[in-house]
PAVEX-54840 format. One record per atom (N, C-alpha, C): x, z, y. Coordinates in steps of 0.02 Angstrom, whole numbers, plus 50000, padded with zeros to 5 digits. Layout:
BEGIN
XZY ...
This chain:
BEGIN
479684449446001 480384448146019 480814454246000 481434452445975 481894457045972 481994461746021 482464469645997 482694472746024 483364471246086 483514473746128 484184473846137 484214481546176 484894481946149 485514487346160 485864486246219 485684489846268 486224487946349 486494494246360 487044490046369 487574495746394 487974494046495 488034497546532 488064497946580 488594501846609 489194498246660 489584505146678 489144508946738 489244515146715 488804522846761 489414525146814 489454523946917 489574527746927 489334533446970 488294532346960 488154537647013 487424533146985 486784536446992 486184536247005 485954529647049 486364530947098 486064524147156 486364519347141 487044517847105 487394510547074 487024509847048 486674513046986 486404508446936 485744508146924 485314511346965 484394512946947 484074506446977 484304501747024 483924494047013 483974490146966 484544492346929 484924487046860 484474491046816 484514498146806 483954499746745 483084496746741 483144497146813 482294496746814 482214488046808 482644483346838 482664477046811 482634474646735 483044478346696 483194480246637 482364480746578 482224488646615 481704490246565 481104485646586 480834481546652 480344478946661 480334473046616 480874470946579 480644463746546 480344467346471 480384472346470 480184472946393 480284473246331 481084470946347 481294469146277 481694474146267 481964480746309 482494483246287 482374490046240 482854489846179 482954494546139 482994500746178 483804499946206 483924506446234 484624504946282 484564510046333 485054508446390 485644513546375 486114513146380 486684517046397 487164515046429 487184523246474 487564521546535 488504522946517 488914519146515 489534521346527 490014524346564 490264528546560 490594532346616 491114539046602 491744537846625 492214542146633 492084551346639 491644550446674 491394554946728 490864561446687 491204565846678 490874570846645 490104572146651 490334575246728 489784576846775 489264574046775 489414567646786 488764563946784 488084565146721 487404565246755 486954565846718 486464561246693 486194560346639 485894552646646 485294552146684 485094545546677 484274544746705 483714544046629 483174543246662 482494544146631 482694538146584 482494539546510 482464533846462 483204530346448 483774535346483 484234531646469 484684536246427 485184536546398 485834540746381 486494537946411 486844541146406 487724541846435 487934541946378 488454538446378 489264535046329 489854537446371 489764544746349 490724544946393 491394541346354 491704539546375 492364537146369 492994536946390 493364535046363 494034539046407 494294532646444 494014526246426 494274522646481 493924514046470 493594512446520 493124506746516 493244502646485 493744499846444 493874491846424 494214493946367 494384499946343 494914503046297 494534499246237 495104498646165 494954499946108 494284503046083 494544511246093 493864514746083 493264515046110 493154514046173 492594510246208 492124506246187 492554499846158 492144494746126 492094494646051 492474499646041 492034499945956 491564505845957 491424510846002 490944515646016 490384510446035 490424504646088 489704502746104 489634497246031 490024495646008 489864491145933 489514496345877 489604503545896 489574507445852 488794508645846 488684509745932 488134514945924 487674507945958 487704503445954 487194497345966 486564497545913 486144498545926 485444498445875 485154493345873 484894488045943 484684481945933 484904478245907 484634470345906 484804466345843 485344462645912 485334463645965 485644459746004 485934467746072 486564464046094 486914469146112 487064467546189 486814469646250 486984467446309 487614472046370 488094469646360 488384472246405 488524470646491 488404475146540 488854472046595 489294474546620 489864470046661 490314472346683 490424474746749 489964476246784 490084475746853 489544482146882 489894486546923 489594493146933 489024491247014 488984484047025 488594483447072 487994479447034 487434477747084 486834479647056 486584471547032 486434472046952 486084464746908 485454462946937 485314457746944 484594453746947 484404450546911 483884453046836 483734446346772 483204442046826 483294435646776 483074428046822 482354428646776 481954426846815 481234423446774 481394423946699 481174426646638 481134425346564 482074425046528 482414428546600 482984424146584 483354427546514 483224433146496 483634436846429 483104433346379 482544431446384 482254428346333 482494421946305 482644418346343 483314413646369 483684414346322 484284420546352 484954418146305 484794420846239 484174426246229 484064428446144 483824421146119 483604416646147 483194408446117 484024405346080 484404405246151 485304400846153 485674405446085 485644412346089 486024414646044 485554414045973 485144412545951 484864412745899 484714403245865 484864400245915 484514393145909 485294390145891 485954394345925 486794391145908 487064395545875 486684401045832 487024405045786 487584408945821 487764408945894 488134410245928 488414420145915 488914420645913 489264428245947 489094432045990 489124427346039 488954429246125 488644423146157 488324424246207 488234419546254 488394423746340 488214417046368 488494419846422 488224414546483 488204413446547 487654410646580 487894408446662 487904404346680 487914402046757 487524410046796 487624407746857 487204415746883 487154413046958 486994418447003 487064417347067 487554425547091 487834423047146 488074428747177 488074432047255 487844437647267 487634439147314 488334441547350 488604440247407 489074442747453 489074444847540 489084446947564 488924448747619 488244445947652 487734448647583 487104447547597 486854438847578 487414436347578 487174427647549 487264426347463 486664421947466 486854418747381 487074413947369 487484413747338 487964406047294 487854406447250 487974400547228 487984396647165 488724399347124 488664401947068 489304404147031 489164402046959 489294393346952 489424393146880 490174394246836 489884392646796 490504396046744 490654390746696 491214390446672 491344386446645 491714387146551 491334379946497 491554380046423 491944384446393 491714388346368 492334392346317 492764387146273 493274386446286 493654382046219 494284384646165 494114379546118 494754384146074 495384388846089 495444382046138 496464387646193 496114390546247 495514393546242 495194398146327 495474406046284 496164404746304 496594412346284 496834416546355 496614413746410 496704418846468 496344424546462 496614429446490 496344437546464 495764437546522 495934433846594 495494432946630 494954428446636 494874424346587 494184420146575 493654420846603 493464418746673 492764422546695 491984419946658 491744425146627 491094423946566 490474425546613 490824427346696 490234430846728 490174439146693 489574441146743 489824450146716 489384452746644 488984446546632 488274448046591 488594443146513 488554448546460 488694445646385 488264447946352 487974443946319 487354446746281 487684443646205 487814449546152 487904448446081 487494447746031 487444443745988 487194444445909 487564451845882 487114457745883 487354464845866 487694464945811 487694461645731 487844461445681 488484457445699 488764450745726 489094447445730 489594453745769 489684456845830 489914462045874 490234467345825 489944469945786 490034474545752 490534472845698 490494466545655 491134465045631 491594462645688 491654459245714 492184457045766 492584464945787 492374469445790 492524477445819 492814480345767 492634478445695 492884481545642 493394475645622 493564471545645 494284468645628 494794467845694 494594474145739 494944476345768 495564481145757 496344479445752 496644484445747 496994488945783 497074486545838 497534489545901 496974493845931 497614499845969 497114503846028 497644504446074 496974499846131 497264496446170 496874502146225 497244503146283 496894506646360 496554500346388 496844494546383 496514488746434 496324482846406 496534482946344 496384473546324 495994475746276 495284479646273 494914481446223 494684473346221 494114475246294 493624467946293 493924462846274 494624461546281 495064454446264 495154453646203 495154459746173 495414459246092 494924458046054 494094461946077 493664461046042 493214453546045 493474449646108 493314445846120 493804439446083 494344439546064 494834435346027 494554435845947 494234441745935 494084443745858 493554439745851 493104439445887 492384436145867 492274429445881 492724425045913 492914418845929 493414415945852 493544421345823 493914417745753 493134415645700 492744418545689 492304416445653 491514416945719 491474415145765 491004415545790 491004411045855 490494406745883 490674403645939 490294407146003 490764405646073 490614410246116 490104403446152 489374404146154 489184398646205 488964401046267 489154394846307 489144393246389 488364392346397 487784394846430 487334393246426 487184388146527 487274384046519 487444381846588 486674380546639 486334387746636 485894388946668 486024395146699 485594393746778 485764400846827 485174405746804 485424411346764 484914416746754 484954421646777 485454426346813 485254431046849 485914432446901 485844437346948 486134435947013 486544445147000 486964443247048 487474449647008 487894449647110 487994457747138 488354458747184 488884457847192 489234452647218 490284451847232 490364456647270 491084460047251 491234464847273 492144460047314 492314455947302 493014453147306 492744447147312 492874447647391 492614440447404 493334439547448 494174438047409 494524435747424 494544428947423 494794423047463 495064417347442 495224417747371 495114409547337 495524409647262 496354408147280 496584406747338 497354408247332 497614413647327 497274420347360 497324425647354 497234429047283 497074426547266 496764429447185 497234427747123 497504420747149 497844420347059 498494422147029 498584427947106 499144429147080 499224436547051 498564438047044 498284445147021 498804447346947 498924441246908 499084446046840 499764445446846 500254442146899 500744444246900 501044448746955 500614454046977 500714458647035 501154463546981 501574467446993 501984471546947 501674476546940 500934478747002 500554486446980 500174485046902 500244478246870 499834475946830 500174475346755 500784477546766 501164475946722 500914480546648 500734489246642 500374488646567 500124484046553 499434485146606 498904478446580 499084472746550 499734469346566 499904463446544 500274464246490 500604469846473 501004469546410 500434471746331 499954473646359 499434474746318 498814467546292 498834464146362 498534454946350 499074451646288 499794452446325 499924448546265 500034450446194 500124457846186 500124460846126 499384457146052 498944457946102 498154455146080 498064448546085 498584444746131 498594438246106 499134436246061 499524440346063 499844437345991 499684439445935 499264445245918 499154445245871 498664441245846 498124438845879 497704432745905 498044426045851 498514425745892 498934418245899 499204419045797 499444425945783 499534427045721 499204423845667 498484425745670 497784428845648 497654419445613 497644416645670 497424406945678 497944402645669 498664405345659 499154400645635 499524399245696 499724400745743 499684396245789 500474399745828 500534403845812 501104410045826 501634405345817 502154404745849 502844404345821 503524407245833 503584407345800 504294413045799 505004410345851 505224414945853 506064412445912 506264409545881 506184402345854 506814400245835 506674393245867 507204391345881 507214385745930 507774379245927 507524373745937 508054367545945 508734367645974 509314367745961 509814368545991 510074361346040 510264362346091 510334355546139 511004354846166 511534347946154 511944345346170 512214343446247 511684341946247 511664338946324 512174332546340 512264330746276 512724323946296 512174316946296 511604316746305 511194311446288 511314309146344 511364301246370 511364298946424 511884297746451 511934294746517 512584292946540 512234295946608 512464298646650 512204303846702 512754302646767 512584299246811 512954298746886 512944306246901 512374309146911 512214316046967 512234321946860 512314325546903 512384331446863 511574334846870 511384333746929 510824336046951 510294330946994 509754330146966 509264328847062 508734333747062 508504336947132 507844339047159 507524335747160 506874336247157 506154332247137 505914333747191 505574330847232 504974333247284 504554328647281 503914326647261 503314325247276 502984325147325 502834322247381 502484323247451 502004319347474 501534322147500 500904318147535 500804322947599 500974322347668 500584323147715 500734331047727 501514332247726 501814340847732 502154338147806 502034336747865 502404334847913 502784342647951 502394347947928 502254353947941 503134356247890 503264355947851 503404362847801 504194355947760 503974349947765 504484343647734 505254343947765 505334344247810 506014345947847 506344354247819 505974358847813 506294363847795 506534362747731 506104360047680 506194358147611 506834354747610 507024349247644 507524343747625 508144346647662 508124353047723 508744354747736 508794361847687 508454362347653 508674369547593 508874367847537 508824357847508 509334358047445 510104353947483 510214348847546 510584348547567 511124353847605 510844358947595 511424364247622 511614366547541 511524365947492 511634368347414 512444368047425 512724373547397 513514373847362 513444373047304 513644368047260 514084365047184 514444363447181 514664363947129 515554361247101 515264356647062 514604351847074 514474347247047 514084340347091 513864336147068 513684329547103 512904330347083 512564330947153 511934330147153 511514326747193 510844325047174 510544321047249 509784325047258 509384321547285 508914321547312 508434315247317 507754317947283 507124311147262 506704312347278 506534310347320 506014312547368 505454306847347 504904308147330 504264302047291 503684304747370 503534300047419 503374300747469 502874296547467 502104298647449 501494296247391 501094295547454 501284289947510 500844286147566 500864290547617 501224295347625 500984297047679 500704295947742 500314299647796 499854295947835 500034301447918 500284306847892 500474310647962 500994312848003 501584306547966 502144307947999 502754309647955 502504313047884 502884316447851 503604310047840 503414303747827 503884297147810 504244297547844 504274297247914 504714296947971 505054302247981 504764308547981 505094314047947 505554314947898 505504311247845 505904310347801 506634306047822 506314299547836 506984295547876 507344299147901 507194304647944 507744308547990 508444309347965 508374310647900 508944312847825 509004306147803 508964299847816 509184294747788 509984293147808 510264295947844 511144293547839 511364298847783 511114301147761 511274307347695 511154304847644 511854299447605 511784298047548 511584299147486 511354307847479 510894313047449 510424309747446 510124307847482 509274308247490 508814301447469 508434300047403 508394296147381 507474296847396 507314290847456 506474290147478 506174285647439 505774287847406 505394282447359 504694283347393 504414278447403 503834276047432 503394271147379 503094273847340 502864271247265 502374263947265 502464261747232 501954253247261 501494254947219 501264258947189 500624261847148 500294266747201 499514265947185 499204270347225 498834275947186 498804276047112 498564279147073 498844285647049 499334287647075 499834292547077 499684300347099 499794304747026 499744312847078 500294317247077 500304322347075 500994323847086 501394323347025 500914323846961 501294321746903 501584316846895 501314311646935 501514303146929 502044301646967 502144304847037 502624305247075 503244308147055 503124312546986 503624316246968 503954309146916 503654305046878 503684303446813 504074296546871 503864294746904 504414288946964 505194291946975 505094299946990 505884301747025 506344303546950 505804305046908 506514306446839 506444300646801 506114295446811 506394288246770 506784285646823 507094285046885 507444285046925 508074283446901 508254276846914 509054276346861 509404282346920 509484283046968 509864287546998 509634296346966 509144297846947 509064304246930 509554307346885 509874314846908 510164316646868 509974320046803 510724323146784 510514326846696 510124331246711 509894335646739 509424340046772 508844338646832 508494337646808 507704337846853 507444346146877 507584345646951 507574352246957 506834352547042 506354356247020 505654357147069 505944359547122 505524355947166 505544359347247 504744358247293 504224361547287 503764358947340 503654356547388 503494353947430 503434351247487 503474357947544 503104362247532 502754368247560 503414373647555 503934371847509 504114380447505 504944375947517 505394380647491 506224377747526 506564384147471 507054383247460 507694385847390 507904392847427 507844400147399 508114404047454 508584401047497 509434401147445 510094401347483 510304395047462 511034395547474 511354389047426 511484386447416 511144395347344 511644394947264 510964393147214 510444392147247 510024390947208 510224387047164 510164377947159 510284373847125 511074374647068 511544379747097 512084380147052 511824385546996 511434389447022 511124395046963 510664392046928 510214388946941 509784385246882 510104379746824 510624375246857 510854372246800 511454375346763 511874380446796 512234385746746 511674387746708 511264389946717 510704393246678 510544388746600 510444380846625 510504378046568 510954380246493 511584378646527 512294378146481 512264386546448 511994391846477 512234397946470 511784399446413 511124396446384 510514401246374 510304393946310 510604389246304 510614383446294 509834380146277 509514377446333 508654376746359 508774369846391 507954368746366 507824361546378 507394363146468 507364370446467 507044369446536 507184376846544 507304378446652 507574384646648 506704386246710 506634393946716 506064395246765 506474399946793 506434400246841 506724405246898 506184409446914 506474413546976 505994420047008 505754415647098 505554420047124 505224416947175 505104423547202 504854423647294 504504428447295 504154424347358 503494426847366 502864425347399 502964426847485 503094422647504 503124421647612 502644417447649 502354422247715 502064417247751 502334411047767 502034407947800 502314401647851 503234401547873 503104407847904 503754409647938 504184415147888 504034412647857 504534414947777 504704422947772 504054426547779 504264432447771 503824436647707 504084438647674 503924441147609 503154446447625 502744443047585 501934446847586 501904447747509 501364451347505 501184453747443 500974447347382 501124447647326 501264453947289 502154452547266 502314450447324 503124450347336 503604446747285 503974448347255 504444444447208 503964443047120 504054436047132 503734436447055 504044432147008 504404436946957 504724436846900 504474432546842 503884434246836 503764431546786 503854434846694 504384440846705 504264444446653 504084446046574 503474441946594 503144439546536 503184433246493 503904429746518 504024425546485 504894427946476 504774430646398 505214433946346 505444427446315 506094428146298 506374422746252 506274424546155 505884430346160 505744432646102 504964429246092 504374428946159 503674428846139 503544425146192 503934423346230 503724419546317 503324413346278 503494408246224 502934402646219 502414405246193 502384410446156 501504415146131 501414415646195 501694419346223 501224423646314 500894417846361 501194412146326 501354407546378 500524402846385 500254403146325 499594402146322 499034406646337 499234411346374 498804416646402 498774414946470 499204414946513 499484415346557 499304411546613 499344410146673 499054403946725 499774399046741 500154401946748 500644398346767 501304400846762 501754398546759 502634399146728 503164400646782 503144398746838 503394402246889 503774395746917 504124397046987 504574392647001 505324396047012 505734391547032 505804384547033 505834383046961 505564376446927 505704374346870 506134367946848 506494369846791 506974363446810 507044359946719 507104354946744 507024354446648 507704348646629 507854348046567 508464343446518 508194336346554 508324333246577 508074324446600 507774321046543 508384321846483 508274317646432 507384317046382 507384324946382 506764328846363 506184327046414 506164327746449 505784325146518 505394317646516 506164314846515 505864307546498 505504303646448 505684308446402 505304308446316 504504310446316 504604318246366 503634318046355 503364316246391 503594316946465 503364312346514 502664318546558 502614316746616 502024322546669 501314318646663 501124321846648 500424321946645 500084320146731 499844313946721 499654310146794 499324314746826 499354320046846 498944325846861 499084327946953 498804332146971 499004337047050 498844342947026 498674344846964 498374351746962 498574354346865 499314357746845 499104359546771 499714357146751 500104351846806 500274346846751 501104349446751 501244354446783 502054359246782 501724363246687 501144365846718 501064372446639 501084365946573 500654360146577 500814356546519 501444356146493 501684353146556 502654350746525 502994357646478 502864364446537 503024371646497 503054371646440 502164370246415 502104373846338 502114368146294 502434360846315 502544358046274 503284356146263 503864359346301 504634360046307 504594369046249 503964371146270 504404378546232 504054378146155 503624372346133 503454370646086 503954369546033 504684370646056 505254367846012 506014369046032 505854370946103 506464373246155 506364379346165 507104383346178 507094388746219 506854389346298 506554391546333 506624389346398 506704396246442 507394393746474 507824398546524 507554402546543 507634407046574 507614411746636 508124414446673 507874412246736 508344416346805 507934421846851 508154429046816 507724431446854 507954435746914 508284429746959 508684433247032 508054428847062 508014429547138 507684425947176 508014420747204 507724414647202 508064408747186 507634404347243 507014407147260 506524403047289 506144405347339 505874401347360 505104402147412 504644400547405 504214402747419 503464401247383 503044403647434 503004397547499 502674397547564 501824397547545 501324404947560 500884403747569 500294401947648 500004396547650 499724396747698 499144390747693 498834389347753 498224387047744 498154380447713 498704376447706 498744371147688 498874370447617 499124375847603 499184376047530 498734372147481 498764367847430 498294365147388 497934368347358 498134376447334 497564380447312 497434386447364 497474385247420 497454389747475 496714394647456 496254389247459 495514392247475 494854384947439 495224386647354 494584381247324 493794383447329 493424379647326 492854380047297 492594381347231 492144383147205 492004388347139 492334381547091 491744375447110 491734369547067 492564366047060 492934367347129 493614364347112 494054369347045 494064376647079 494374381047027 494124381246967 493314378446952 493054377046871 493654371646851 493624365846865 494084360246866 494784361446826 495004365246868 495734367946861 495654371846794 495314377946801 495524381546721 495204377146661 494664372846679 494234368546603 494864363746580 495064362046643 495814357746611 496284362346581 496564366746625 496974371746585 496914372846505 496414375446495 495984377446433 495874371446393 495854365946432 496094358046376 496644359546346 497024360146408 498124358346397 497984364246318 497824369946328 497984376646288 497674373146230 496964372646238 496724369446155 497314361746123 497384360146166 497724354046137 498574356446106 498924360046153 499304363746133 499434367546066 498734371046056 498804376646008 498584371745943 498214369745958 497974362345904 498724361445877 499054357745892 499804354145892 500214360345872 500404368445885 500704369645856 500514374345784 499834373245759 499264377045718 499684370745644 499684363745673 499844358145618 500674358145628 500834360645676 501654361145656 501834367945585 501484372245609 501734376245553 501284375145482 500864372445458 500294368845435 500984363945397 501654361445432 501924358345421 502454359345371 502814364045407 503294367545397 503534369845314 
């Protein structure tokens, strides 16, 4: 059996001497090296040290591409302690040699306050352009394949090494999913996943992120798929339009959080004619009757859908074919309520000013009782009217409140979805549209237990990004043959 080359982050003797000795007992390894910042530090028996100036950098990963000797190259990411599974690196050297593969990469188990779970992982696909892709902490390379992918590296990057080198070798190389549990790895962040996804738009994160999309656009360059600012210009005379505006709300079973919602767009100031569409998808706990409360408020338009097949995408695709819906389709959750308001007058000025088929506002993050928690106001930033539809396929999500052209709306229509189906509409409006930004705080964005992504399960949050990573491949597909076109 082949060699392999492991490399390891080093921050002390006792982090990493069960991972070495796991390591050297299967037999197969070339040679270990430990990574690490840290001068001081000295190595262990049979192993060497890789100093570096910074774990994920540019130079980092063309030093371990450099000095890799085996025919196969193992890195991990995680400074707590690996467990290989039964034969299991024999395993992915079988997967990477039998699919000609780049990398592979492997289901696992995970140990957390002493318990093991199940942590699979889920398909690499064409649009899997999130910088956060979880591959699990264990990548085992074809060394030769690694080594070019590193040498058609051009940027030096402090943080999006692994991302860049990982975008390089996915152009001529496939990354496979090996969907077996082979070895068990320590969680260190055992937050909720509601807690978590809002990690890359915390503002302490902001290099990091201007460096993801730098490497994804050059990415996006590289495969065709890039497109430049230039954008459809919009009239806005299509249609014959009663309301200037309607709010959208979607609801199932908010008896809790539905009343705050419907008195935060009825208190709205405009110098225009608007309503309210409320798509009220069976409810079962009151929320209906709740709703009635606001029925002498000629505003307030209750649709109670005679379809049962309906998700929030579908609920959406009822309130903007709505002969009453106005020229503007503008989001409101069930769960969250408009700061002030001037909300609704600033999003559709926003239209006319910036001239967009869809505008995204700012938001900032409140408990229950609406008081601002971490990671506080989120901008969104990263969606530039110069690169926001490149970034935009990196990214998890576009921000709220979102409000889009009706006419446009009704043309592509929501994806029958509860989960994806706001980011679809996104990157297929900025596929050809400018799309707005308001970046005052405009919104609320109520977290709490009820939340739909409050606290998923591994297998629900697989769900969510394998679709995501559909929308993106299908996306990037579609704009790869637009310029293909052009």
């Amino acid at each position: 059996m082949n060699k392999i080359s492991c490399f390891l982050p080093y921050a002390g003797k006792e982090q990493v001497e069960k991972t070495v000795n796991s390591l050297q007992a299967t037999g197969l390894i070339e040679e270990i090296r430990l990574i690490t910042t840290d001068a001081t530090l000295e190595s262990l028996p049979d192993c060497e040290i890789l100093f570096v100036d910074m774990p994920y950098s540019s130079a980092t990963l063309k030093a371990i591409a450099n000095a890799a000797k085996g025919e196969y190259t193992l890195l991990y990411t995680k400074e707590t302690t690996l467990e290989m599974g039964m034969f299991a690196l024999e395993r992915m050297i079988h997967i990477l040699e039998d699919s000609s593969a780049g990398m592979v990469y492997a289901d696992h188990y995970q140990i957390a306050d002493g318990k093991q779970s199940n942590a699979p992982v889920i398909d690499y696909q064409f649009g899997s352009l999130r910088d956060d892709f979880n591959f699990g902490s264990l990548l085992l390379f074809n060394t030769e394949k690694l080594k070019e992918a590193a040498g058609h590296m051009k940027s030096d990057y402090n943080f999006a090494g692994l991302y860049d080198l990982r975008l390089k070798l996915s152009q001529h190389s496939d990354l496979v999913h090996i969907n077996e549990y082979l070895y068990s790895e320590v969680e260190n962040d055992t937050r909720k996943s509601g807690e978590k996804i809002f990690d890359y738009v915390d503002p302490k994160n902001r290099d990091r992120q201007i460096e993801m999309e730098q490497a994804c656009t050059e990415h996006l360059k590289e495969i065709g798929g890039y497109l430049a600012p230039e954008f459809k210009k919009i009239e806005f005379s299509a249609g014959n339009f009663e309301y200037e505006a309607s709010v959208i709300i979607p609801v199932r079973n908010r008896i809790r959080t539905i009343r705050d919602a419907i008195k935060s767009v009825l208190m709205q100031k405009t110098d225009f004619k608007y309503n309210l569409i409320i798509i009220d998808n069976h409810s079962t706990d009151g929320t209906t009757e709740a709703i009635d409360e606001f029925k002498d408020d000629e505003r307030l338009i209750h649709i109670v859908p005679e379809r049962n097949d309906l998700g929030i995408g579908g609920c959406w695709n009822v309130g903007v074919h709505h002969p009453k819906c106005g020229k503007f389709a503008v989001q409101l959750d069930s769960d969250d309520v408009y700061k002030d308001e001037n909300t609704l007058a600033i999003m559709v000025r926003a239209f006319y000013e910036q001239n967009c088929a869809m505008v995204v506002g700012t938001y900032m993050m409140t408990d229950f009782n609406m008081n601002m928690i971490a990671p506080g106001i989120i901008d969104h930033k990263e969606w530039t009217p110069a690169n926001g539809r490149n970034n935009a396929l990196r990214i998890n999500g576009l921000g709220a409140p979102r409000a889009f052209y009706t006419p446009v709306l009704r043309e592509v229509k929501v994806p029958n979805t509860s989960y994806g189906e706001d980011y679809a509409l996104g990157l297929n409006f900025s596929r050809q549209y400018q799309i707005g930004r308001v970046y005052d705080v405009v919104y609320l964005c109520r977290r709490w237990d009820d939340n739909s992504d409050a606290s998923l399960d591994i297998v629900k949050m697989n769900g969510h990004n394998l679709y995501k990573d559909r929308i993106r491949t299908w996306e990037l597909q579609a704009r790869i043959a637009m310029n293909k076109n052009k």
